[in-house]
C-alpha positions, 0 to 999 in steps of 0.5 A: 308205637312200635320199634321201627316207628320210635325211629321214623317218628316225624317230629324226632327227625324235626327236632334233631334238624332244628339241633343241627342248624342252631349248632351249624349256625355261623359256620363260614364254610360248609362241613363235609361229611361222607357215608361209606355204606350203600344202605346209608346211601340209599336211606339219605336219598329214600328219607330226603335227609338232605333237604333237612339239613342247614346249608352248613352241612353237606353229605357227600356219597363214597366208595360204600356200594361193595358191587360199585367198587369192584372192577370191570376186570373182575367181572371180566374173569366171572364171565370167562368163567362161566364160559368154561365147560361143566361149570357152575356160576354162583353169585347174589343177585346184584353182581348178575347184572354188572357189566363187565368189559363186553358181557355181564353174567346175565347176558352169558346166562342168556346164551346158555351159561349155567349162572345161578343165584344163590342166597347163601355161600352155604348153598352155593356148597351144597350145589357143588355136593349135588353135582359132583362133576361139575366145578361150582365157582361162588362170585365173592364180593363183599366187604367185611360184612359179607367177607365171613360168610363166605369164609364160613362157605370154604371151612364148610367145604372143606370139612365136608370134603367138597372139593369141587367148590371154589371162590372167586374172591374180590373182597375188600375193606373199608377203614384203609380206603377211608384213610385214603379218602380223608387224606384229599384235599380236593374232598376236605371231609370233616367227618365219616359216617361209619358203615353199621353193618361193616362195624358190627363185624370189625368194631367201632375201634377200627376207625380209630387211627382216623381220629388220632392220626388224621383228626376226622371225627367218626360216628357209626351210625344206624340206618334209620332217619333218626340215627341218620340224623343223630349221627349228623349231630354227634359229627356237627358236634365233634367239629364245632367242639373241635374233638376228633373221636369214634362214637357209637349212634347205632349202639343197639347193634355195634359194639367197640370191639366187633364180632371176635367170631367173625374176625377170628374166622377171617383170619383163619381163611383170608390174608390182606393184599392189595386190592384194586378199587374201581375209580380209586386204583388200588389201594395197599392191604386194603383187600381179602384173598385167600390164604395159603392153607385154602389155595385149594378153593381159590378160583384163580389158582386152582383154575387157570382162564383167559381173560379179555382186557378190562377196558371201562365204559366211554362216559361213564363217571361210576369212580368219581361218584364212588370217590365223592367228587361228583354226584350222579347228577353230573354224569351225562349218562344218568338217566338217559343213557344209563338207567335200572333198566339199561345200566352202563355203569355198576352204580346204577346196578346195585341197590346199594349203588349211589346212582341207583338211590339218586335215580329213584329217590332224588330225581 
């Protein structure tokens, strides 16, 4: 058996359902639990978690999908960019086809923009070295996972004396819009799985206030079936021993403390401020812009661009599926209106995007 398969192994996954459901027995009313990780999103979908579960415990998606929860707005300012003489877009492939108001990045590419994907920060730096003439605007969207990346990108930029790089930065973090979350009443989660890939960066501790001042357990948690289903069970466990704790299923990767590198490099390069989030509003410190000492690289200060008014798609319910309080099986556009092919909403986009996971695996 190799590494993966000891985590995808069948009976494993058996046996910790049959664990849940002797622990969940007798509850009279369901426990919520919410993931606020794409990645988790997609595997509970890919792996039918749910249908493992007891009718005692019920997984709801939230705001985990970076590309989701960006604005129309923001896409709005990418596309007036790209519309700027001797410019350069560069972006991951996820946000080209995320529409904005009236456009998307792909649509401007089909009449003649110059919009690039890139897979690094690192190379959209080296794309402006080789073209000195032109201003390269990197499209930053991201949580903590991918926020120090593209801090790397501008300390790089700025020890090499590339000045015609700039960000336009949308980077947001997840603990304080958890806060948020947990503090509905209409949602009364009783528990979040962590994001791994966000807690390798910023430390399981991170969630700590959760458990202290709110009483919601927390479990960071991998992304395989088994953990998946052994966070369900450190959660189930927490509730009916009436514990509210951060513990670590996805051990092997995350640690309390974090990745110090990376946070040091993100308090070097960014500054918390109020970020909107699509469907929540914005939520005090809960995003990354660029601090003072790299204005220089910062998109919207060093160069100034029209913008349309954001205006959001008739029908579309992307923000109350990003807040958990519907599934995309609700909205009246899945599947018919809105598709992979067609997408009204950045759900349906990203491949992180709850809609995306529920149109491929859950239909």
């Amino acid at each position: 058996m190799n590494y993966m398969d000891e985590y995808r192994d069948r009976r494993t996954v058996l046996g910790l359902a049959e664990r849940i459901g002797k622990l969940a027995s007798g509850r009279t009313a369901p426990m919520t639990f919410m993931e606020v990780c794409g990645t988790h999103t997609m595997a509970i979908y890919q792996y039918g978690i749910r249908s493992l579960l007891p009718p005692e415990v019920r997984l709801i998606s939230g705001p985990g999908c970076p590309v989701c929860v960006t604005p129309n707005g923001y896409v709005d300012k990418a596309v007036a960019y790209s519309r700027l003489p001797e410019t350069i877009i560069a972006t991951f492939g996820d946000m080209v086809r995320v529409p904005g108001s009236s456009s998307c990045l792909m649509e401007e590419r089909a009449r003649g923009r110059d919009v690039r994907v890139v897979y690094s920060p690192l190379d959209a730096v080296s794309l402006a070295e080789r073209n000195p003439g032109k201003r390269v605007v990197f499209v930053g969207v991201g949580f903590e996972t991918t926020a120090p990346t593209i801090a790397g990108s501008i300390l790089a930029a700025h020890a090499r004396g590339v000045d015609n790089y700039f960000v336009l930065a949308a980077h947001k973090t997840i603990p304080i819009p958890m806060q948020l979350l947990s503090a509905d009443p209409e949602l009364a989660i009783d528990g979040y799985l962590c994001p791994a890939h966000v807690s390798a960066i910023i430390g399981a501790d991170s969630y700590s206030f959760l458990a202290s001042e709110q009483r919601v357990p927390c479990v960071v948690t991998g992304f395989e079936p088994t953990d998946i289903m052994q966070g369900v069970e450190m959660l189930v466990r927490q509730v009916v021993e009436g514990r509210s704790e951060v513990e670590i299923e996805y051990s092997r990767v995350v640690k309390r403390e974090g990745n110090r590198k990376a946070q040091q490099i993100l308090a070097e390069v960014f500054v918390p401020f109020d970020a909107e989030w699509r469907g929540i509003g914005v939520i005090p410190g809960s995003g990354l812009e660029i601090a003072p000492a790299y204005a220089a690289y910062d998109a919207e200060k060093a160069i100034p661009v029209a913008v349309e008014e954001p205006r959001e798609h008739k029908g579309c319910l992307c923000g109350e599926i990003l807040k958990g309080k519907v599934t995309p099986f609700e909205c009246p556009l899945f599947a018919a209106a809105c598709t992979p092919e067609a997408p009204v909403g950045a759900c349906m986009v990203s491949s992180e995007g709850t809609c995306a996971a529920a149109y491929k695996y859950g239909r």
